[in-house]
BAVOTI-777126 format. One record per residue (C-alpha): residue in three letters; x, y, z. Coordinates in steps of 0.1 Angstrom, whole numbers, plus 5000, padded with zeros to 4 digits. Layout:
residues N
+------+------+------+------+
! rest !   c1 !   c2 !   c3 !
+------+------+------+------+
!  ALA !    X !    Y !    Z !
...
+------+------+------+------+
***
This chain:
residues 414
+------+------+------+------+
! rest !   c1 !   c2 !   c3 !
+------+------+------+------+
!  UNK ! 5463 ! 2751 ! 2374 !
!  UNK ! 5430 ! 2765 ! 2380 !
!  UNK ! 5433 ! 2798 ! 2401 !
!  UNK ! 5410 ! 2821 ! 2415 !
!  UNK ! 5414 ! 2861 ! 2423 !
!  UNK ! 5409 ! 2878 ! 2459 !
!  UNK ! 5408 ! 2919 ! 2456 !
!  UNK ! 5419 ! 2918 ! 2498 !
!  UNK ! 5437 ! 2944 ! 2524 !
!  UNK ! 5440 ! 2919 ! 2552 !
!  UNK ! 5447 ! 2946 ! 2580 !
!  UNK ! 5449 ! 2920 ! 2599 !
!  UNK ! 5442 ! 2888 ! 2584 !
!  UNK ! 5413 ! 2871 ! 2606 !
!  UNK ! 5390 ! 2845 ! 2609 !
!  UNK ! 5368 ! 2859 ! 2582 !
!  UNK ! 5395 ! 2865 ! 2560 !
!  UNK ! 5404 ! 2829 ! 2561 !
!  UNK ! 5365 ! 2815 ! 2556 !
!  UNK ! 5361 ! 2838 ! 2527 !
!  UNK ! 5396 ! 2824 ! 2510 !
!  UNK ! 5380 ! 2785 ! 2522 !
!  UNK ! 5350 ! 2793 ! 2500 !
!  UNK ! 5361 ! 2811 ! 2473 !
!  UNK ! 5383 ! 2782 ! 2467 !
!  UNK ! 5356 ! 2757 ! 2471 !
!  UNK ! 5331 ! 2778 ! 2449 !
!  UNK ! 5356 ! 2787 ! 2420 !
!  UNK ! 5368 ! 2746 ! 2425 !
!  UNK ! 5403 ! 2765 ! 2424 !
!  UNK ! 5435 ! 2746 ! 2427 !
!  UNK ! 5453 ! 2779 ! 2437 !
!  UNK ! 5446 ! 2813 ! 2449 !
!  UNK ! 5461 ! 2851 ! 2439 !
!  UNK ! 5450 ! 2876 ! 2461 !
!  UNK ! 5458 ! 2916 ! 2451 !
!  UNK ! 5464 ! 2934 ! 2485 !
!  UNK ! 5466 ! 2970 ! 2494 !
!  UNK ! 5496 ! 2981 ! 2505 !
!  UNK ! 5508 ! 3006 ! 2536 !
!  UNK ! 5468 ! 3025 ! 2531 !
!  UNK ! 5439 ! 3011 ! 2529 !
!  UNK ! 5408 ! 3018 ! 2507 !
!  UNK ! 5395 ! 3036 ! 2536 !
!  UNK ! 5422 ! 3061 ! 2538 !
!  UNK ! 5438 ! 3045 ! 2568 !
!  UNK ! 5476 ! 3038 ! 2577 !
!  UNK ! 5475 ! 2998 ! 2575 !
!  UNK ! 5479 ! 2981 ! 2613 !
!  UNK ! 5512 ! 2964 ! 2598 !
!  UNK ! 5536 ! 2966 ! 2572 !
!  UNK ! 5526 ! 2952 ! 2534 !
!  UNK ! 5554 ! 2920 ! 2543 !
!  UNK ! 5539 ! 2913 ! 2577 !
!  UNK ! 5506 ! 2911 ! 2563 !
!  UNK ! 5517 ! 2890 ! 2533 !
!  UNK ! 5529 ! 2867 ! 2556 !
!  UNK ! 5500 ! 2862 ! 2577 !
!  UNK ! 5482 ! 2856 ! 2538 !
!  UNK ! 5502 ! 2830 ! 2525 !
!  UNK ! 5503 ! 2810 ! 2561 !
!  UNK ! 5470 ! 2807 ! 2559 !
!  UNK ! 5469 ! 2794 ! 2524 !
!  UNK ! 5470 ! 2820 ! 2496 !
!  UNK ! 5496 ! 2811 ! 2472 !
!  UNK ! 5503 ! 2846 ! 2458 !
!  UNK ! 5498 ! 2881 ! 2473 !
!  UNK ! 5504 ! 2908 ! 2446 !
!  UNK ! 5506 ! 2946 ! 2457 !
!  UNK ! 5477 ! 2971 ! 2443 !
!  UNK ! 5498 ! 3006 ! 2436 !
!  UNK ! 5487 ! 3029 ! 2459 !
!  UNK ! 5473 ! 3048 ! 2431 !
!  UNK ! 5443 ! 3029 ! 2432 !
!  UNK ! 5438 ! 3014 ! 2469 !
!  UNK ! 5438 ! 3053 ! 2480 !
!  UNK ! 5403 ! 3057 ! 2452 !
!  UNK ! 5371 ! 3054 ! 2458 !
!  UNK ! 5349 ! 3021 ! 2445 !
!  UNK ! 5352 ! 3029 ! 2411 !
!  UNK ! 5390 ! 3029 ! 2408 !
!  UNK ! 5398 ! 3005 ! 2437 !
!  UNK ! 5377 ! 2976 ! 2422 !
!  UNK ! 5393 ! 2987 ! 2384 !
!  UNK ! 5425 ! 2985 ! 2399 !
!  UNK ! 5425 ! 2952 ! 2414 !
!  UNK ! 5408 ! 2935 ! 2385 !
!  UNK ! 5432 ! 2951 ! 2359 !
!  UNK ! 5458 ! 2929 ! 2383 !
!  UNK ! 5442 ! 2899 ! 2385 !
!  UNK ! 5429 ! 2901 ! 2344 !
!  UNK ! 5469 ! 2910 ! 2335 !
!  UNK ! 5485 ! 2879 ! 2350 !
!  UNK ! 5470 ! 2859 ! 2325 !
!  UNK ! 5459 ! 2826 ! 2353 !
!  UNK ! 5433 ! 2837 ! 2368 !
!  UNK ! 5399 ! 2825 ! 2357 !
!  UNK ! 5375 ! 2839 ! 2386 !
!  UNK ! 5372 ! 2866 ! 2414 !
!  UNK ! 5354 ! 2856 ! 2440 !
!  UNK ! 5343 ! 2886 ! 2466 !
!  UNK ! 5322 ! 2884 ! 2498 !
!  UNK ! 5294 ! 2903 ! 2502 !
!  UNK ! 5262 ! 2906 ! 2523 !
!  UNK ! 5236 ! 2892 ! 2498 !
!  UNK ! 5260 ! 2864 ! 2485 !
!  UNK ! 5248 ! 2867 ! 2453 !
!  UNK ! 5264 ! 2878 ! 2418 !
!  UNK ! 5231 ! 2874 ! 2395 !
!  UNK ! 5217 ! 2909 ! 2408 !
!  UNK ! 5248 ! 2926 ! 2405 !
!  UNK ! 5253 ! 2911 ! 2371 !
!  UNK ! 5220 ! 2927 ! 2360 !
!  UNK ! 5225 ! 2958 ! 2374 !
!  UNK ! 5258 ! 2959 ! 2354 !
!  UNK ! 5238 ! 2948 ! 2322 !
!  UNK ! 5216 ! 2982 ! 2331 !
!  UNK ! 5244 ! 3002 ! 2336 !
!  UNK ! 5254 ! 2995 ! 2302 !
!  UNK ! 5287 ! 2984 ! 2315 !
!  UNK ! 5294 ! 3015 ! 2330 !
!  UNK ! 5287 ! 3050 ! 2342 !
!  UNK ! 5272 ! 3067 ! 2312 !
!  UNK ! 5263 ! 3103 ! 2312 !
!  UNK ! 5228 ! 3101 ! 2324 !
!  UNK ! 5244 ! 3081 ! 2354 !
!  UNK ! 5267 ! 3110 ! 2361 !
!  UNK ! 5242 ! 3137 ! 2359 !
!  UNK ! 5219 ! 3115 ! 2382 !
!  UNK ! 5250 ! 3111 ! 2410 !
!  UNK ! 5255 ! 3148 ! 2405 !
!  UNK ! 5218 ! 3157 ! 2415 !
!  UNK ! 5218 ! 3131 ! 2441 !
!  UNK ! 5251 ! 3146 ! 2458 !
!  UNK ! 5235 ! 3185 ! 2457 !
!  UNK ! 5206 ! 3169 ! 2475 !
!  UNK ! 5230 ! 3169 ! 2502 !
!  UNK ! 5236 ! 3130 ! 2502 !
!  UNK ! 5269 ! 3111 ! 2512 !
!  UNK ! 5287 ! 3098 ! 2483 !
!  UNK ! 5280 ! 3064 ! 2489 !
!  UNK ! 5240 ! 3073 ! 2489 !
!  UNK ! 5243 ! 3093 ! 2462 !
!  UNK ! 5260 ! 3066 ! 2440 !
!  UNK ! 5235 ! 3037 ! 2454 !
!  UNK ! 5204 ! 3061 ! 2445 !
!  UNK ! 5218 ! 3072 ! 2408 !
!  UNK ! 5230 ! 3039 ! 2401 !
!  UNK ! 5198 ! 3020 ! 2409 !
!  UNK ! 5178 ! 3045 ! 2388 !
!  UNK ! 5192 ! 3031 ! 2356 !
!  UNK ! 5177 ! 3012 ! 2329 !
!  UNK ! 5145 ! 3004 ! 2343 !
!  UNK ! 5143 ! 2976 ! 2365 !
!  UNK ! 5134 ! 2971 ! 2404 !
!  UNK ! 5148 ! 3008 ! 2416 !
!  UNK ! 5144 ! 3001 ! 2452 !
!  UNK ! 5159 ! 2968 ! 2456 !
!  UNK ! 5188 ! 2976 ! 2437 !
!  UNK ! 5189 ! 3006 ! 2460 !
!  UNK ! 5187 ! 2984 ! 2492 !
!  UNK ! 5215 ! 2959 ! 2474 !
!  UNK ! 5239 ! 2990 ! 2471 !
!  UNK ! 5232 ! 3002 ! 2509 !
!  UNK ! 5253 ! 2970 ! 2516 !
!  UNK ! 5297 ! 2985 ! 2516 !
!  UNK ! 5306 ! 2942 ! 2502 !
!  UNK ! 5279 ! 2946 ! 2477 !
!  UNK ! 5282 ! 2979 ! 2464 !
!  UNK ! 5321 ! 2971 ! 2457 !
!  UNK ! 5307 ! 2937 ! 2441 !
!  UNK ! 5293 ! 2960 ! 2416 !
!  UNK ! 5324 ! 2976 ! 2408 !
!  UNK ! 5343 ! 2945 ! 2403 !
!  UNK ! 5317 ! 2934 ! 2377 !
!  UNK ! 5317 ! 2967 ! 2361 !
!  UNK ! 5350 ! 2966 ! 2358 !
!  UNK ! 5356 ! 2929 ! 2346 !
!  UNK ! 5335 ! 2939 ! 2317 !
!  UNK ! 5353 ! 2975 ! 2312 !
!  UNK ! 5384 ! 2956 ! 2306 !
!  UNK ! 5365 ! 2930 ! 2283 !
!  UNK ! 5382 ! 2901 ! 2309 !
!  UNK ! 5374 ! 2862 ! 2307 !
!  UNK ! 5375 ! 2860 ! 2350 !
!  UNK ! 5339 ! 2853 ! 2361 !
!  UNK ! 5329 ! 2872 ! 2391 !
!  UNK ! 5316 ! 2854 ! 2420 !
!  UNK ! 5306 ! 2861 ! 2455 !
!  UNK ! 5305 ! 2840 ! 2487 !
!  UNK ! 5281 ! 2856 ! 2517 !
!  UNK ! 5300 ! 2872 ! 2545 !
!  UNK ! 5292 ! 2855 ! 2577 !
!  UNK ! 5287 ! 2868 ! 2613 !
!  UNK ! 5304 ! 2903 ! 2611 !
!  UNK ! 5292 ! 2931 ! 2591 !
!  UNK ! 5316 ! 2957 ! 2577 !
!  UNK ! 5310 ! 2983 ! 2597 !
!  UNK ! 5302 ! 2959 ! 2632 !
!  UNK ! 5327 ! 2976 ! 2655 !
!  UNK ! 5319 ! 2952 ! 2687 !
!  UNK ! 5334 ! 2913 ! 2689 !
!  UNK ! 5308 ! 2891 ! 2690 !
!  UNK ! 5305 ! 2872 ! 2720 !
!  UNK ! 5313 ! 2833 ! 2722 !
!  UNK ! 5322 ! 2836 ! 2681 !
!  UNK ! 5354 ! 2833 ! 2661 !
!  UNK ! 5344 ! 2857 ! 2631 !
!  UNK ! 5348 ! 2894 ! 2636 !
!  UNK ! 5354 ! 2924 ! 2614 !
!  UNK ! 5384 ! 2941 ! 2608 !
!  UNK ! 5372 ! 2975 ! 2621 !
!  UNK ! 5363 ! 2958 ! 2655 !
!  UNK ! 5399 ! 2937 ! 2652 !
!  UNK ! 5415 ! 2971 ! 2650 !
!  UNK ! 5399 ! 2983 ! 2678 !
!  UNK ! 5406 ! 2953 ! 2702 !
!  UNK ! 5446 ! 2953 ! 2695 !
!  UNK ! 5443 ! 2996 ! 2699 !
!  UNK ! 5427 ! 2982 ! 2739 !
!  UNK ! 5454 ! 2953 ! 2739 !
!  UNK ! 5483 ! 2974 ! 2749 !
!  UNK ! 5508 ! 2962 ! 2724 !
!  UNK ! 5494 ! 2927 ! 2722 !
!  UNK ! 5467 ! 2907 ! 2704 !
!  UNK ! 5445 ! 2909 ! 2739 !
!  UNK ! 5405 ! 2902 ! 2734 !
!  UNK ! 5413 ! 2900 ! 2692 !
!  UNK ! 5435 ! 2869 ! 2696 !
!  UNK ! 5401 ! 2849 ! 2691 !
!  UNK ! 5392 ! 2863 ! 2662 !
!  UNK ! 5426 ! 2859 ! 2642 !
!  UNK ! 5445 ! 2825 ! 2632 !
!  UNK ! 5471 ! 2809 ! 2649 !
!  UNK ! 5499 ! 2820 ! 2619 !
!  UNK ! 5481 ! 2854 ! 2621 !
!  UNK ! 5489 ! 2857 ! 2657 !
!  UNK ! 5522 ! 2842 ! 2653 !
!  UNK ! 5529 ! 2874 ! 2630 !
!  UNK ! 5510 ! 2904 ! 2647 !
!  UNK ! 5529 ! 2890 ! 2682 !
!  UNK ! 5564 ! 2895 ! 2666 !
!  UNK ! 5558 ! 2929 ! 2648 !
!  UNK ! 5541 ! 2943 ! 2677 !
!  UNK ! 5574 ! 2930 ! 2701 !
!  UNK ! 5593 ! 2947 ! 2674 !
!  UNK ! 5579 ! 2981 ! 2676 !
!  UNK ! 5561 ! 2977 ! 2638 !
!  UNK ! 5524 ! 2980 ! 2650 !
!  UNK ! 5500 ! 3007 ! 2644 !
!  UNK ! 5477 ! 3006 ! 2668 !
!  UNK ! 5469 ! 3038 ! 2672 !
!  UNK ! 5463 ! 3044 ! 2637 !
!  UNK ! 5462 ! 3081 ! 2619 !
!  UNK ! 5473 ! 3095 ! 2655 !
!  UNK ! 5510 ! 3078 ! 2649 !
!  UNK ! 5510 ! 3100 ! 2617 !
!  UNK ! 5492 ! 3132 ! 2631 !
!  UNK ! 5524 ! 3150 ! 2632 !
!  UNK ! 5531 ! 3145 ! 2598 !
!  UNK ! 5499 ! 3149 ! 2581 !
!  UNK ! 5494 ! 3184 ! 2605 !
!  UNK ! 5528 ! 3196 ! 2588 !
!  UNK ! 5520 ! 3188 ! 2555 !
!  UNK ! 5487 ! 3203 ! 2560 !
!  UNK ! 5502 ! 3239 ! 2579 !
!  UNK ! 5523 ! 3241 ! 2557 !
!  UNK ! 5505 ! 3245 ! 2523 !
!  UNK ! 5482 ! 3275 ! 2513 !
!  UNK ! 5449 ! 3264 ! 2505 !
!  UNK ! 5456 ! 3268 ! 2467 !
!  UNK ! 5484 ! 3242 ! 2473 !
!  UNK ! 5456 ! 3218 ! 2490 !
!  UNK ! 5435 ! 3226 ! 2465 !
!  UNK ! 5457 ! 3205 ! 2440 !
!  UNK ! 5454 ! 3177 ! 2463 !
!  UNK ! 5431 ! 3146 ! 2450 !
!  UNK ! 5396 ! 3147 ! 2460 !
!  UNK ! 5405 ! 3183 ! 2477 !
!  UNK ! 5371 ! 3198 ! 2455 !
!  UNK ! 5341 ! 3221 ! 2465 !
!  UNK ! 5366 ! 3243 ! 2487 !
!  UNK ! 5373 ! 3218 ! 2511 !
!  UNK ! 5408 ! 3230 ! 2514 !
!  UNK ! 5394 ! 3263 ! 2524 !
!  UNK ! 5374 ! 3240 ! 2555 !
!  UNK ! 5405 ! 3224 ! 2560 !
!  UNK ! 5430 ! 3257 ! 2563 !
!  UNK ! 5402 ! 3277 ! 2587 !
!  UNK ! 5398 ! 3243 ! 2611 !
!  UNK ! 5434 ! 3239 ! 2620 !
!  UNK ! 5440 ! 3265 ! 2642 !
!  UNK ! 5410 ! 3256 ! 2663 !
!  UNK ! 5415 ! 3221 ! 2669 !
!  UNK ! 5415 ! 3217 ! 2708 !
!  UNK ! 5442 ! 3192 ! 2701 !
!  UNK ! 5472 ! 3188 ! 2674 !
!  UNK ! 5458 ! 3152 ! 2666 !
!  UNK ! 5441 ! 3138 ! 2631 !
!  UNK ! 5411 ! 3124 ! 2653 !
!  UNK ! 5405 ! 3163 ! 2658 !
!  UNK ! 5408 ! 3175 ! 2622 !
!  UNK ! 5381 ! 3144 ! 2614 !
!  UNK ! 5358 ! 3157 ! 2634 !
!  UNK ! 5365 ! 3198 ! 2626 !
!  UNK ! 5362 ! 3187 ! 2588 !
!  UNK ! 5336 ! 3162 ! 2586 !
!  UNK ! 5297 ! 3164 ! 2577 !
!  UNK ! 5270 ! 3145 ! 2564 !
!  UNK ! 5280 ! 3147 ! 2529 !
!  UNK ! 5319 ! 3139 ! 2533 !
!  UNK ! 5321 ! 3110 ! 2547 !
!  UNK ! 5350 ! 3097 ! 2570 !
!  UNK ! 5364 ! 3075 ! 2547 !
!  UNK ! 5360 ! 3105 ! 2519 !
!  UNK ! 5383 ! 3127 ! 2544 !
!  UNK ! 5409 ! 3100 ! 2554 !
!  UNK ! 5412 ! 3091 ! 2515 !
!  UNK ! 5417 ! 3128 ! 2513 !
!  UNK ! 5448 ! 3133 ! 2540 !
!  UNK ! 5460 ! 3102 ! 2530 !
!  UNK ! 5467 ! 3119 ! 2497 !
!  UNK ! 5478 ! 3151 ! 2515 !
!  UNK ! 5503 ! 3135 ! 2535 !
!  UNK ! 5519 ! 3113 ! 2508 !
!  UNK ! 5518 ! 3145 ! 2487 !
!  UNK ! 5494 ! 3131 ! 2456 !
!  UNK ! 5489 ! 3154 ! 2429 !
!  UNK ! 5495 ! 3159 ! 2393 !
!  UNK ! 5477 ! 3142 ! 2361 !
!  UNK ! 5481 ! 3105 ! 2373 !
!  UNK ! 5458 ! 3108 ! 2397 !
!  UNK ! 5431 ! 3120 ! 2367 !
!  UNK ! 5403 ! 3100 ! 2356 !
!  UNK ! 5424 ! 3091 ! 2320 !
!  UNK ! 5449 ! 3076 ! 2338 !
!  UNK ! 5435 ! 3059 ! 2364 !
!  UNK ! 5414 ! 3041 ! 2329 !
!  UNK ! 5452 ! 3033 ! 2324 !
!  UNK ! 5452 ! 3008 ! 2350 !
!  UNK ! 5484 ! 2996 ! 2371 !
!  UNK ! 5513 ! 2993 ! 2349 !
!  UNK ! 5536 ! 2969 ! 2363 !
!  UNK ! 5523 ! 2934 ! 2384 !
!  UNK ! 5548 ! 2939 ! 2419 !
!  UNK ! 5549 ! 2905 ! 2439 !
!  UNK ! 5551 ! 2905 ! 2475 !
!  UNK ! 5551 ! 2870 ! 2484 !
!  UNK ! 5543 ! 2838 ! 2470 !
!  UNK ! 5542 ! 2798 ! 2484 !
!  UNK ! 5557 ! 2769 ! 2461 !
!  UNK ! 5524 ! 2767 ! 2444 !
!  UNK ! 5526 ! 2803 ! 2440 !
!  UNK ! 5563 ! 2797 ! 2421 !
!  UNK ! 5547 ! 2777 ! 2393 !
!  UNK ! 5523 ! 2810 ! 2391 !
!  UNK ! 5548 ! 2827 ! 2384 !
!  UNK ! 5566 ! 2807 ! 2361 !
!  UNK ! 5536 ! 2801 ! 2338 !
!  UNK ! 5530 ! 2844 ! 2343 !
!  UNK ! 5567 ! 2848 ! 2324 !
!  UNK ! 5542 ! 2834 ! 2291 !
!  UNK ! 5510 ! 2849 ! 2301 !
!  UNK ! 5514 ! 2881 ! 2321 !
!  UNK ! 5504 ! 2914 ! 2301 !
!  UNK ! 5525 ! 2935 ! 2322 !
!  UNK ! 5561 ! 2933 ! 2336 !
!  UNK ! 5564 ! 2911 ! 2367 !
!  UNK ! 5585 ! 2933 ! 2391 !
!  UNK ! 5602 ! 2912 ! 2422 !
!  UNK ! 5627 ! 2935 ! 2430 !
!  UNK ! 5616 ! 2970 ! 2430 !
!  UNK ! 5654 ! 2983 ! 2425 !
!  UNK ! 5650 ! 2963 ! 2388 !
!  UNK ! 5615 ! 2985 ! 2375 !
!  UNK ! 5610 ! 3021 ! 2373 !
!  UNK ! 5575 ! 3038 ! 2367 !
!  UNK ! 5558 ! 3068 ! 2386 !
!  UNK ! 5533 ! 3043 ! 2400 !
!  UNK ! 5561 ! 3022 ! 2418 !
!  UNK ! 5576 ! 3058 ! 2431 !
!  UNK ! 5543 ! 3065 ! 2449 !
!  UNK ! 5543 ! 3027 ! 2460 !
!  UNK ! 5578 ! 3033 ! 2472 !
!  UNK ! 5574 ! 3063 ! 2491 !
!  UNK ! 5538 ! 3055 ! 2509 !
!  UNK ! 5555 ! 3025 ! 2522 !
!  UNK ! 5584 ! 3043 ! 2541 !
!  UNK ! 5561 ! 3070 ! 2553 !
!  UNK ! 5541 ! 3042 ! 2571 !
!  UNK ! 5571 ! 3025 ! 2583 !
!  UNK ! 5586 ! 3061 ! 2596 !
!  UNK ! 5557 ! 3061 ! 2619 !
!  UNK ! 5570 ! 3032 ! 2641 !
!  UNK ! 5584 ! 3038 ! 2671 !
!  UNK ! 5617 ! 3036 ! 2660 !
!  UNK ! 5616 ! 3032 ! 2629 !
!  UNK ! 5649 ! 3022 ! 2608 !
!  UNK ! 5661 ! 3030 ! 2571 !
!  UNK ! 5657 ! 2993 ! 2563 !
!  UNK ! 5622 ! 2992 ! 2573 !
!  UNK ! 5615 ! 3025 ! 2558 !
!  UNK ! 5631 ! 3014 ! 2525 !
!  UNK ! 5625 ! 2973 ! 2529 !
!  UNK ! 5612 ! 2975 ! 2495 !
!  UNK ! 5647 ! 2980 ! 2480 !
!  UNK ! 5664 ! 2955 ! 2508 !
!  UNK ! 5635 ! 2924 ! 2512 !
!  UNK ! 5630 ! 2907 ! 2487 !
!  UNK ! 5592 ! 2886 ! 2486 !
!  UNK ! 5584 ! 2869 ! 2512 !
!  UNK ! 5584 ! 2830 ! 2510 !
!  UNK ! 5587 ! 2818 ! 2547 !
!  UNK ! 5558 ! 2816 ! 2567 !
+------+------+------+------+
***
């Protein structure tokens, strides 16, 4: 069975969530899909809109045939470790043969020789080159689009302007780290359509929106899908409609874990925070002297006491995700991060996605974990624990929400 890779967070699953699996089908000529999904945060430090299951669900209505969780560890990282992360997934089942991303230029042949300059990586001069570009007082994101294009010769400024894109930039990474981990999946990329990654409006008279402007919509709708139900499939709907009746929506984002994160902030010295990942250049220090002059108790305050040019907002959010979930320690290094995940944890799959797995029992390169109660690694404790801090946020939350990864086992109805 001929199966492609999605590296996906779904929060929700829309419209263009559901082209982008269409086409990467139809490019790959896949029989089947496996898409690697963050769980309870997302890559940009956020509390996911609903729970890993829910949006599992809404995935496998709509057509994807396995949905696979990427450990924390890695969908709280930066591009780097986020794209290696999801890849080592997808490379480790042993049936997946492409990845097909979307990005804004649609087109894998410059990434691929921007890759070839990079020399498969970030070599020294590459590092020394971010560093420079970072003291000149750019945003990370700059800073790694300006170093990176500078390598190797070649066209400098239009690599530069491919990397300004967020899809194409991350394209990079999963190329990088395809050829890191010496895989056999070809990379491919599909153009995203109609909604940019950062668009926070809903186009008018159109069907495709982003995420960030989905969000926003169900935070207006009031407990409902409101102006978003346009912009999200019928089984997406189906799915968002129920958890939010239940109480398991959150709308409101970091604010439903403010108090929390503001506890788990107060109460740390700043050379507790310091040990915190990504808490460098004295940020803890920015951190400890803005809390008691917030004019509110509320993480949209903190964001805007702490933030600057250079550290970006998803920089920050990455950065309290990890405070709150209490991240620290030598896993969270650079050496084992290069690790990679160390177990494959399934979090739903359709029929097709059943003969995946079977054929996964021969080829898989890591243990298979359906149950979480049967596996025990650090990696799966952090998985654990992030998912019933996001489920403690509900309105009334319960202990078999909090701790559904014990109790549910994959989903398989949708």
């Amino acid at each position: 069975m001929k199966t492609v890779g999605l590296i996906v967070e779904y929060n929700p699953f829309h419209n263009g969530h559901l082209l982008h699996l269409e086409r990467s089908l139809r490019v790959s000529g896949a029989d089947a899909s496996v898409a690697v999904m963050s769980g309870p945060f997302t890559q940009r430090g956020e509390p996911a809109l609903l729970s890993k299951r829910a949006r599992a669900e809404m995935a496998l209505a709509a057509g994807v045939d396995l949905v696979l969780e990427l450990p924390v560890l890695y969908a709280l990282q930066p591009a780097e470790w986020f794209a290696f992360g999801g890849a080592s997934l997808l490379d480790a089942t042993g049936v997946v043969s492409s990845l097909c991303f979307g990005s804004e230029s649609g087109e894998i042949a410059p990434l691929e020789e921007l890759a070839s300059r990079m020399q498969g990586g970030e070599s020294p001069a590459m590092r020394e080159a971010l560093k420079q570009a970072l003291a000149e007082g750019l945003s990370f994101p700059a800073a790694y689009a300006k170093a990176a294009s500078g390598q190797g010769g070649g066209d400098s400024a239009a690599a530069a302007a491919l990397l300004g894109n967020p899809n194409d930039m991350l394209g990079l990474h999963y190329v990088l780290a395809l050829r890191r981990l010496a895989s056999g999946i070809t990379p491919l990329a599909v153009r995203r359509e109609q909604a940019g990654y950062h668009d926070a409006g809903l186009p008018a008279g159109g069907s495709i929106a982003s995420a960030t402007a989905v969000r926003a919509a169900l935070a207006r709708g009031e407990g409902g899908p409101g102006e978003a139900a346009p912009y999200l499939p019928p089984s997406s709907l189906a799915v968002l409609r129920r958890e939010a009746l239940a109480g398991r929506m959150l709308a409101d984002g970091w604010e439903a874990l403010a108090q929390p994160l503001l506890t788990a902030l107060i109460t740390r010295s700043p050379e507790e925070l310091a040990l915190v990942p990504g808490m460098d250049e004295g940020l803890e220090h920015r951190i400890a002297a803005a809390l008691p002059r917030l004019p509110v108790p509320g993480t949209e305050a903190l964001l805007s006491a702490i933030k600057t040019k250079r550290y970006t907002r998803t920089r920050l959010q990455r950065l309290l995700a990890h405070a709150l979930l209490n991240h620290r320690g030598p896993l969270f290094g650079r050496d084992s991060l290069a690790r990679g995940p160390r177990y494959i944890r399934v979090l739903g799959f359709s029929p097709k996605g059943r003969q995946l797995l079977k054929t996964m029992k021969k080829t898989a390169k890591l243990p298979v974990v359906v149950r979480a109660a049967d596996f025990d690694h650090p990696q799966l404790g952090l998985d654990i624990r992030a998912a019933a801090v996001h489920a403690s946020a509900f309105p009334s939350p319960g202990i078999r929400e909090m701790y559904a990864d014990y109790y549910a086992p994959p989903v398989t109805e949708f």
